[in-house]
VOGU-3710 file (C-alpha; in Angstrom, 3 decimals, decimal comma):
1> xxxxxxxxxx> -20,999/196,846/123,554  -24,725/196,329/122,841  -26,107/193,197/124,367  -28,625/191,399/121,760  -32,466/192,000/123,291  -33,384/188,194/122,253  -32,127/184,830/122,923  -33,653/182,215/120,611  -32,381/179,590/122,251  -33,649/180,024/125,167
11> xxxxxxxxxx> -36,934/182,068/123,759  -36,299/184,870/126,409  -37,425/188,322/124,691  -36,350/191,605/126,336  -39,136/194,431/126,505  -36,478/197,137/126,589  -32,425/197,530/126,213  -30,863/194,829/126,898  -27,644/194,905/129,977  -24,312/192,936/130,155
21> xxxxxxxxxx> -27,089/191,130/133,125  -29,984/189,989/130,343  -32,038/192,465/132,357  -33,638/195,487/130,667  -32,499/198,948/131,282  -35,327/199,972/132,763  -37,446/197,095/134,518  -41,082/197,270/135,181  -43,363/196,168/137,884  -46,009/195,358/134,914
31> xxxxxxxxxx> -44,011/193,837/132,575  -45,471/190,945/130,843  -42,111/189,544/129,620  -40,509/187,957/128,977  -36,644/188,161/130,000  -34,552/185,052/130,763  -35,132/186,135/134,561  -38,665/186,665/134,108  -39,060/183,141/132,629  -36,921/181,706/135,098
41> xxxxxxxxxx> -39,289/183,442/137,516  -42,165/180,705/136,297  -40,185/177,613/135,527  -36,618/177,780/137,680  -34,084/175,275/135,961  -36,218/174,385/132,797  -34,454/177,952/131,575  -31,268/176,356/131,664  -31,744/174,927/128,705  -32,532/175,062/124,675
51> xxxxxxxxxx> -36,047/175,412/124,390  -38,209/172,614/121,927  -36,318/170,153/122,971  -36,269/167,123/120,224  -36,659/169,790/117,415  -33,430/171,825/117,658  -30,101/172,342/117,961  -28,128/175,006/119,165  -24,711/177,182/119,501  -23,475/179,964/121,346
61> xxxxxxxxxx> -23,372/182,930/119,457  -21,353/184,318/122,999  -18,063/186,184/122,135  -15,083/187,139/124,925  -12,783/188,755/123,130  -14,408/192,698/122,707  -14,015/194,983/126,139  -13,356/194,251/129,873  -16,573/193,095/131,554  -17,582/190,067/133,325
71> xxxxxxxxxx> -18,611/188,729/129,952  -15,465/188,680/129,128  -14,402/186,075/131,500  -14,635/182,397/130,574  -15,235/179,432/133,134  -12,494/176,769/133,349  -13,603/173,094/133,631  -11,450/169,967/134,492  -12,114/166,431/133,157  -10,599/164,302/136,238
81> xxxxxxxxxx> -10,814/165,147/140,226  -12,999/166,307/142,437  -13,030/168,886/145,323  -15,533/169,587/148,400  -16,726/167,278/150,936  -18,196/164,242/148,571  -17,626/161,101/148,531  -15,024/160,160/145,592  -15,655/156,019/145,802  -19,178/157,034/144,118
91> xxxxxxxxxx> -20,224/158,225/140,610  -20,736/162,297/141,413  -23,537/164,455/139,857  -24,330/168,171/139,842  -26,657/168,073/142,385  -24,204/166,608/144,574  -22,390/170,095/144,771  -23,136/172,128/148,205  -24,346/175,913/147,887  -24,483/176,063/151,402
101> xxxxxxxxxx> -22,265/179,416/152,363  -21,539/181,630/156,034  -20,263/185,248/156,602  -19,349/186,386/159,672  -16,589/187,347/162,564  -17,133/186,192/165,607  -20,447/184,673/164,980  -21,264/183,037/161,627  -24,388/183,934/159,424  -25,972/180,837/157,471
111> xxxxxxxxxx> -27,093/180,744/154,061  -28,351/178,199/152,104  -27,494/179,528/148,752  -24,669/182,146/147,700  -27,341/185,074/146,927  -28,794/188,249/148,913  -30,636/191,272/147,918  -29,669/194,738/147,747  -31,252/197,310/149,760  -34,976/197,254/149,792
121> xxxxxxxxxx> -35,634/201,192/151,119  -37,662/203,671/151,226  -39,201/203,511/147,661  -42,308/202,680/147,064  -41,737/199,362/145,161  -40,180/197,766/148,229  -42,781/198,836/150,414  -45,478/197,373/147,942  -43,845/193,719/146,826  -42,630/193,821/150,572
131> xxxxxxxxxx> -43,888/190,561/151,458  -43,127/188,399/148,189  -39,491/189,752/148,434  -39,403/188,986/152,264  -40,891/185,061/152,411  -39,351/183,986/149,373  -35,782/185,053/150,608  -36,441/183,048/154,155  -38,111/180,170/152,289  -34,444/179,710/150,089
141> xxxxxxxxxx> -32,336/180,844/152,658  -30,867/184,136/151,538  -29,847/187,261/153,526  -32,483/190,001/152,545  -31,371/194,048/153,142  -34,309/196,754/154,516  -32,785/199,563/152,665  -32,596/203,278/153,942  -35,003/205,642/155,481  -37,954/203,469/155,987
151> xxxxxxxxxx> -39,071/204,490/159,189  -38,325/208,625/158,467  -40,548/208,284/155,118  -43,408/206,197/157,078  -46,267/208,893/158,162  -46,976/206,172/160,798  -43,861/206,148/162,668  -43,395/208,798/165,317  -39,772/210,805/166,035  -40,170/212,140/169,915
161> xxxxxxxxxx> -36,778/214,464/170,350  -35,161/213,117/168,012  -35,711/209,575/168,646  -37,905/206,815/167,132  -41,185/205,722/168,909  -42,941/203,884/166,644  -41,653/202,128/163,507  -44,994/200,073/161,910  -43,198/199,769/158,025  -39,945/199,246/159,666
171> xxxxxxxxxx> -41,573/196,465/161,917  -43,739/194,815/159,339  -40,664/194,246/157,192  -38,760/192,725/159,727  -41,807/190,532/161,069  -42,716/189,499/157,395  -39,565/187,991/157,145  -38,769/186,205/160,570  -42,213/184,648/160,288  -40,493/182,088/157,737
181> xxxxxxxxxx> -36,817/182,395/159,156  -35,730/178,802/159,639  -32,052/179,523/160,814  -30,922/180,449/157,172  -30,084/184,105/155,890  -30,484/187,029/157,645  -32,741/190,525/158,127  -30,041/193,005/157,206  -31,082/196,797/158,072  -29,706/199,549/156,614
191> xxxxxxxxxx> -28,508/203,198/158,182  -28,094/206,052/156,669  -27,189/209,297/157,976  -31,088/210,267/159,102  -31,527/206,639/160,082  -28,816/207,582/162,563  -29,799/210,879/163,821  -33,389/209,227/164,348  -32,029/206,918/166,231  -32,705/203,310/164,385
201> xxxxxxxxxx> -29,942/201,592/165,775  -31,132/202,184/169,312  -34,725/201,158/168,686  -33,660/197,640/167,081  -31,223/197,623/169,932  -34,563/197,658/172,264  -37,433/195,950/169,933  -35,996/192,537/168,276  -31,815/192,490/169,862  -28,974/190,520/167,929
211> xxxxxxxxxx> -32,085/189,003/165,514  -31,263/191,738/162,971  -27,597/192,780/161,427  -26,970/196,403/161,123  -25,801/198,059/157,906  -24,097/201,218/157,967  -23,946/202,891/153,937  -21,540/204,678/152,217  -23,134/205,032/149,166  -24,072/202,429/146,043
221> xxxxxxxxxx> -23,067/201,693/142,628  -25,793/204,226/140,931  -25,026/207,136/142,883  -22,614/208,838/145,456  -24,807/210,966/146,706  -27,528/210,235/149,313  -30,991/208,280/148,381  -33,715/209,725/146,407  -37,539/208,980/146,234  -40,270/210,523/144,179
231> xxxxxxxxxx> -43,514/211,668/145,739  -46,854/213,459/143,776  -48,252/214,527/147,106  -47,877/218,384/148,301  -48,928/216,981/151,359  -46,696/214,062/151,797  -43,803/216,632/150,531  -44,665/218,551/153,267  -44,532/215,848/155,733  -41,231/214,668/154,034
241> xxxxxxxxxx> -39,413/218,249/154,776  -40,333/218,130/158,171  -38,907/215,194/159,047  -35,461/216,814/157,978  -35,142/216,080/154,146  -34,197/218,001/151,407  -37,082/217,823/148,907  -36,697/219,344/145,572  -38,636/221,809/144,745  -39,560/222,963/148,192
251> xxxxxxxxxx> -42,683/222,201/148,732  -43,023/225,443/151,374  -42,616/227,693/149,064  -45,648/229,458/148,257  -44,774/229,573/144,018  -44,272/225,989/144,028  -47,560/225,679/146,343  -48,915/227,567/143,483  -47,576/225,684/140,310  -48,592/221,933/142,032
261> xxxxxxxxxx> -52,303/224,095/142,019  -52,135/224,687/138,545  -50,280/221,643/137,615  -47,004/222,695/136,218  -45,795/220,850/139,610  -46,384/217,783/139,387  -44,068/215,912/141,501  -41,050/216,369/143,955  -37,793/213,891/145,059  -36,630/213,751/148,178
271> xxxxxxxxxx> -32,833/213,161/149,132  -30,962/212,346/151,707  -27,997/214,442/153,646  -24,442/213,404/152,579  -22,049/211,589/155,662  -19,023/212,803/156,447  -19,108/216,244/155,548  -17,278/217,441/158,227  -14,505/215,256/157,806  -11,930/216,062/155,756
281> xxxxxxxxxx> -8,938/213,573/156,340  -8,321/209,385/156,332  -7,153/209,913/160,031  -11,340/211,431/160,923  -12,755/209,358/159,065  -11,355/206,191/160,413  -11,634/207,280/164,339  -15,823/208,483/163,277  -16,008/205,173/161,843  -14,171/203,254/164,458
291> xxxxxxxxxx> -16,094/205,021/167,130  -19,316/204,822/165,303  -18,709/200,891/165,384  -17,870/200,529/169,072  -21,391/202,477/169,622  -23,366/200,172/168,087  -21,359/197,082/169,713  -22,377/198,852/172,999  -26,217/198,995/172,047  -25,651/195,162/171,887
301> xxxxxxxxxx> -25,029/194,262/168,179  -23,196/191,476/167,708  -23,404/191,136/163,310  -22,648/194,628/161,595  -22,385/195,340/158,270  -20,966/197,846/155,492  -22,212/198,809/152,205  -19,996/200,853/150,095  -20,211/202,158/146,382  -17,996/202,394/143,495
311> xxxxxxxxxx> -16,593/205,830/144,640  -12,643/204,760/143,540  -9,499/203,127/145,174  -9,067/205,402/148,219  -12,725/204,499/149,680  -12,365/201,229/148,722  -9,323/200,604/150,639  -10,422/202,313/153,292  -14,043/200,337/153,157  -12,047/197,156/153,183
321> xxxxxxxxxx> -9,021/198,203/155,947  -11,876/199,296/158,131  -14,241/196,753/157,875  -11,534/194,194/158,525  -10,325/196,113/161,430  -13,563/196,303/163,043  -14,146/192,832/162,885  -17,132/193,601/161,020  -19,133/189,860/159,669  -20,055/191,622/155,815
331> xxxxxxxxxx> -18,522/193,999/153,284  -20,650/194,816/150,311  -19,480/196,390/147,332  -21,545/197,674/144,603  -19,990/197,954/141,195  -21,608/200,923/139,276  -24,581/200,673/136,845  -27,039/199,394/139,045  -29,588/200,770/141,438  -32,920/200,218/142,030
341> xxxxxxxxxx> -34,601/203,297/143,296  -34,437/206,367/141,783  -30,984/207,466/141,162  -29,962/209,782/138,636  -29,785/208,869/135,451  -26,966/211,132/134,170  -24,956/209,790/137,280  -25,882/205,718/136,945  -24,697/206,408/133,522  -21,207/208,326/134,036
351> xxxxxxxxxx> -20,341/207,531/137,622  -18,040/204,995/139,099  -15,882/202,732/138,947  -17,708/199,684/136,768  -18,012/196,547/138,643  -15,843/194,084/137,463  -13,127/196,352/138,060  -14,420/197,257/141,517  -14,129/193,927/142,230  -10,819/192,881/140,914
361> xxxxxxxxxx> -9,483/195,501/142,513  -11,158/194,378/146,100  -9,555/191,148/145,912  -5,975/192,735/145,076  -6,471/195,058/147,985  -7,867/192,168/150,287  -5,111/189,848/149,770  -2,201/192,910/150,289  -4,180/193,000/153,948  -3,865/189,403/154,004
371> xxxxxxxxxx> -0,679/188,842/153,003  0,937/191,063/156,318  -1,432/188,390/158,288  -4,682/190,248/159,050  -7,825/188,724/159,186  -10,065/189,897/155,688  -13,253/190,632/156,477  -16,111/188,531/154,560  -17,223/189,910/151,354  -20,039/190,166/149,534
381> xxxxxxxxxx> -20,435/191,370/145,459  -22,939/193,578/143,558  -23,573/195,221/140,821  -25,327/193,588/137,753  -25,468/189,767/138,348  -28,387/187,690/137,219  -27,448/184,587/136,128  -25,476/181,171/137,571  -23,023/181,812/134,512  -21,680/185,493/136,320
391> xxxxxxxxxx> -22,154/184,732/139,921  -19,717/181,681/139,324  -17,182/184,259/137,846  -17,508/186,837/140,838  -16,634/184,059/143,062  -14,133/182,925/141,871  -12,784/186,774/140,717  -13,252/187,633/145,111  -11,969/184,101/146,380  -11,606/183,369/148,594
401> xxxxxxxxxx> -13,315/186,104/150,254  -16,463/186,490/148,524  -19,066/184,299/150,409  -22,156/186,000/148,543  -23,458/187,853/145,587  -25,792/190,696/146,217  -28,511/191,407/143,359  -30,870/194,097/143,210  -33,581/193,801/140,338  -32,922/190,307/139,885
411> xxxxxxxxxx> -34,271/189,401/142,524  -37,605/191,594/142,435  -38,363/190,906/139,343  -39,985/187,561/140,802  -41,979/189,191/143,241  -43,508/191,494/140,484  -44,315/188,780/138,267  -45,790/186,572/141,351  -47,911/189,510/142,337  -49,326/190,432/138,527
421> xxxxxxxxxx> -49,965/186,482/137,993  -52,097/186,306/141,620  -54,106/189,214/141,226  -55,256/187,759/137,766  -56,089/184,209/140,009  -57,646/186,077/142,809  -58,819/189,461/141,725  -60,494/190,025/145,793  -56,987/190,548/146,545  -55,004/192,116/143,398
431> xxxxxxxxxx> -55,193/195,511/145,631  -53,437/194,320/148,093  -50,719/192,202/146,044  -50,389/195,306/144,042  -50,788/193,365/140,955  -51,015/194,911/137,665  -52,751/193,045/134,986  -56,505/192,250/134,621  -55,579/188,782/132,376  -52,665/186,165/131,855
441> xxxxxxxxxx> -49,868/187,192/129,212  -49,608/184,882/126,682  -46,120/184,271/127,872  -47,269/182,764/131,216  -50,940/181,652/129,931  -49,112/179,084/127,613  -48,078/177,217/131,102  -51,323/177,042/132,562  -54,390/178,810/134,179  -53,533/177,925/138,015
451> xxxxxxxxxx> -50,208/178,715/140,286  -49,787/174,805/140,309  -49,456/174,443/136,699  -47,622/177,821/136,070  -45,012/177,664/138,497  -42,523/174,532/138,061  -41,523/174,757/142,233  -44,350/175,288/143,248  -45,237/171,276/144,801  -41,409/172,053/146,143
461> xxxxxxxxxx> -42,796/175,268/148,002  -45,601/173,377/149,181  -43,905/170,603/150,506  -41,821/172,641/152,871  -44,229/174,697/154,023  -47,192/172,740/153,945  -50,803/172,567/152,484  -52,308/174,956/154,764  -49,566/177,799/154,890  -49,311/177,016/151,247
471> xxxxxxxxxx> -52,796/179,358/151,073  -50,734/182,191/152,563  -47,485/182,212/150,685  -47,527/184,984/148,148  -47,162/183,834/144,464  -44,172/186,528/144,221  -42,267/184,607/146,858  -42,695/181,140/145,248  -41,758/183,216/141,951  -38,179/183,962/144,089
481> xxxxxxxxxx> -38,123/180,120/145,016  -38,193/179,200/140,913  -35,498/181,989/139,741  -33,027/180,636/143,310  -34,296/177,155/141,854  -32,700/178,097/138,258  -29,954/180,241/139,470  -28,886/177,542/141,733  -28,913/174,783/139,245  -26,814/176,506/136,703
491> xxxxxxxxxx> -24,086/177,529/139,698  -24,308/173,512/140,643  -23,654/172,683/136,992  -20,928/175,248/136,477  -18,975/174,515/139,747  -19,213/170,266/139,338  -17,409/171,083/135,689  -14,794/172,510/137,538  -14,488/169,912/139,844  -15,129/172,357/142,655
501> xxxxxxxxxx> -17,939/170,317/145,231  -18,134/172,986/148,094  -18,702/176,788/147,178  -15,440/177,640/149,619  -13,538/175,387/147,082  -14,260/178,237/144,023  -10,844/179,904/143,199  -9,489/182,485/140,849  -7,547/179,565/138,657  -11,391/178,150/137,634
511> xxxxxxxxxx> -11,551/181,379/135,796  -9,480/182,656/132,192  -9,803/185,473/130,330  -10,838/186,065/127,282  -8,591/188,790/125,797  -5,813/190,886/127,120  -6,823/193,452/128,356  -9,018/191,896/130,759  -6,439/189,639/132,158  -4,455/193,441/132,581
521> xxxxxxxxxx> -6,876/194,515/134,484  -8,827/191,596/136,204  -5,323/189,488/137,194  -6,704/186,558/135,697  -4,970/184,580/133,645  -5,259/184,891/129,351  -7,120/181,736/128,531  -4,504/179,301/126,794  -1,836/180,497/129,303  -3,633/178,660/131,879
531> xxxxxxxxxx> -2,018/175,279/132,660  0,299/175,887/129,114  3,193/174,900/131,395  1,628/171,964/132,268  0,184/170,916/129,221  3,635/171,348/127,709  5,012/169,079/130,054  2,913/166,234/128,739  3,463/166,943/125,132  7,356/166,660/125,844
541> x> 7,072/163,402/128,219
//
């Protein structure tokens, strides 16, 4: 299916092709617009709706009925009732619905709002929009996820036998983020396999405690095999295959040496080692993962995590079996397309299982465990979600075990746009916010010429933080605050049409599909077989 690049309606315009998400294909750090999230970046809930208000109509030129994707599920709404903790004696509104959500075994995680990032890793465009992504997330309350190999691709960290000394990037990231922490979300930190061998677990064990959850990887939804960065530095590639990484070509060779001389070499990728190589049965792998677990309970975690990819049924199962098992607080499951680093394209393309799919699948699996009378472990969805419309539809598609949707480029897309529009309003520091234009766009010009008229929460950021700490909030993390502003509106809206007050009250019946083959392969009911019983009932009364 292509997905249209414009939406009049809403006067959103994408730069490149156009995903299932309204995101582009390939997304930009210097982009200057303007996709529905980008806009929704500057004005939060005023993208909600038809734009020129007073001049216009408009209809939905939306159809269901082609393919299985989340598109192709439609949201239910009820015209009497009301679910959640609200009081029923008064007229109800929107805002009146709760987003407040938890995760968690034995100790519950707090979030005010259903979202959380992917994982923010070793690539460079983490590092660089590090602190917009970090203090907008605590300012709204969402989990944020330091990705992979951060500390073995930082030249300032130092590896004694094998161990981690020093972690400055690793530090700053955490730091950045608990300087706003207000008891809502979480600093999630990722493992991979070098993160273990260098021994991250053990120095987060020693440096911050049970502040930080750790997240052990099995892969993502753009790739299956290990993480990849790119690097135009002989010497940095150097540096890089010292610390243990394969980088491609080998930057010791003296030919390549040669051809990076002349030119021809102009840059090199560095990837990560493969886990599990030396396993070769369910039975291993569940006693390396089991053991792996009780490890890191003994170095005095309390919250652990697991992120798994779309690699098929088998390592779903066993994702969701072992997670449960372990008593582990978070299961993330990336559907494939996405990724935000650089994964190959031929594989982001042809690999995996796609995420709707993934996901109906997950919940079929999940209730099977739950039906014999075992606890589920709390889940979390990703894989293409940017707007209210498809985060209401994995909810209710992983209910009631989904307690949060993960999103990747969605949600640094606000902390590019915050950066580019601040280095334009302060150019003494567009260096260090790593922003990329030297004038307004049009498409944010047309606002205003200052933060206070271009962003729409920006009085709302300023209010909870204050006057004073307003000066050191990053534009890219009030950015975050106006797209969780829209994002969170458009949930509220969706969930009071269904009646459904509390996000726990979301369940698979507030959801239809639109055509056959999605109900096949979702579970979810064909749209006018939902309540037909019911409604025939009343006819024959």
């Amino acid at each position: 299916m292509n997905w249209p690049k414009s939406n009049d309606v809403l006067g959103s315009v994408n730069r490149g092709n156009a995903i299932e998400s309204g995101l582009c294909t390939l997304c930009r750090a210097d982009c200057q617009g303007k996709c529905e999230t980008w806009m929704s970046s500057l004005r939060g809930r005023e993208i909600l709706y038809p734009r020129d208000f007073g001049l216009v109509t408009a209809g939905s030129g939306n159809t269901t009925h082609v393919g299985v994707s989340y598109n192709s599920l439609r949201i239910q709404g009820l015209n009497y009732g009301a679910m959640g903790s609200v009081n029923t004696e008064q007229d109800l509104l929107f805002t009146d619905v709760s987003l407040e959500t938890s995760f968690g075994a034995q100790e519950k995680t707090k979030c005010r709002v259903p979202f959380m990032t992917g994982a923010l890793g070793s690539t460079f465009i983490a590092a660089k929009y590090w602190d917009s992504f970090a203090v907008g997330c605590a300012l709204v309350g969402a989990p944020i996820v330091v990705g992979e190999n951060v500390v073995g691709v930082d030249r300032k960290s130092e590896i004694n036998k094998g161990r981690i000394t020093k972690a400055p990037e690793l530090e700053r990231r955490i730091d950045t983020y608990m300087n706003y922490y207000d008891g809502y979300g979480a600093i999630i930190v990722q493992m991979n396999v070098e993160d273990t061998r260098n021994g991250v677990a053990e120095y987060l064990a020693e440096k911050y405690g049970d502040k930080v959850i750790l997240e052990l990887k099995w892969g993502q939804g753009a790739k299956n095999i290990g993480g990849e960065i790119e690097v135009s530095s002989l010497d940095y590639a150097l540096f890089l295959k010292q610390r243990g990484y394969l980088v491609d070509p080998d930057p010791e060779k003296p030919e390549v040496q040669e051809g990076y001389k002349r030119g021809s070499v102009k840059h090199f990728a560095r990837h990560s080692r493969l886990g599990y190589t030396n396993l070769s049965t369910y039975e291993q792998v569940h006693e390396e993962f089991m053991n792996s677990i009780k490890y890191l309970r003994g170095l005095g975690f309390k919250r652990i995590s697991l992120k798994t990819g779309s690699y098929g049924m088998e390592a779903l199962a066993m994702a969701i079996k072992f997670a449960s098992e372990a008593e582990l607080d978070l299961l993330t499951m990336d559907g494939s397309g996405g990724g935000t680093g650089m994964s190959p394209w031929n594989m982001m393309e042809s690999w995996g299982v796609p995420s709707i799919l993934l996901h109906a699948k997950a919940h079929e699996y999940a209730s099977r465990l739950a039906a014999r009378g075992k606890r589920v472990v709390d889940m979390s969805f990703a894989g293409g979600f940017a707007k209210g419309s498809t985060i209401f539809k994995a909810l209710a598609l992983g209910a009631p075990y989904t307690k949060l949707i993960c999103m990747g480029r969605a949600m640094m897309i606000p902390g590019f746009l915050g950066s580019n529009i601040e280095g334009v309003l302060h150019p003494e520091r567009r260096e260090q916010v790593c922003g990329n234009w030297d004038k307004l766009p049009a498409a944010v010009s047309c606002y205003g010429s200052s933060a206070e008229e271009i962003f729409a929460c920006y009085q709302d950021v300023e209010k909870k933080v204050g006057r004073d700490e307003m000066k050191r909030v990053p534009l890219g993390a009030i950015a975050i605050w106006c797209l969780v502003d829209k994002l969170s509106a458009g949930l509220q809206q969706l969930m009071c049409g269904a009646r459904k007050f509390a996000l726990e009250d979301i369940a698979r019946h507030d959801i239809a599909s639109g055509n056959r083959e999605t109900e096949r392969e979702t579970g979810i009911k064909f749209i006018t077989d939902v309540m037909d019983d019911t409604a025939k009932k009343i006819i024959d009364m």
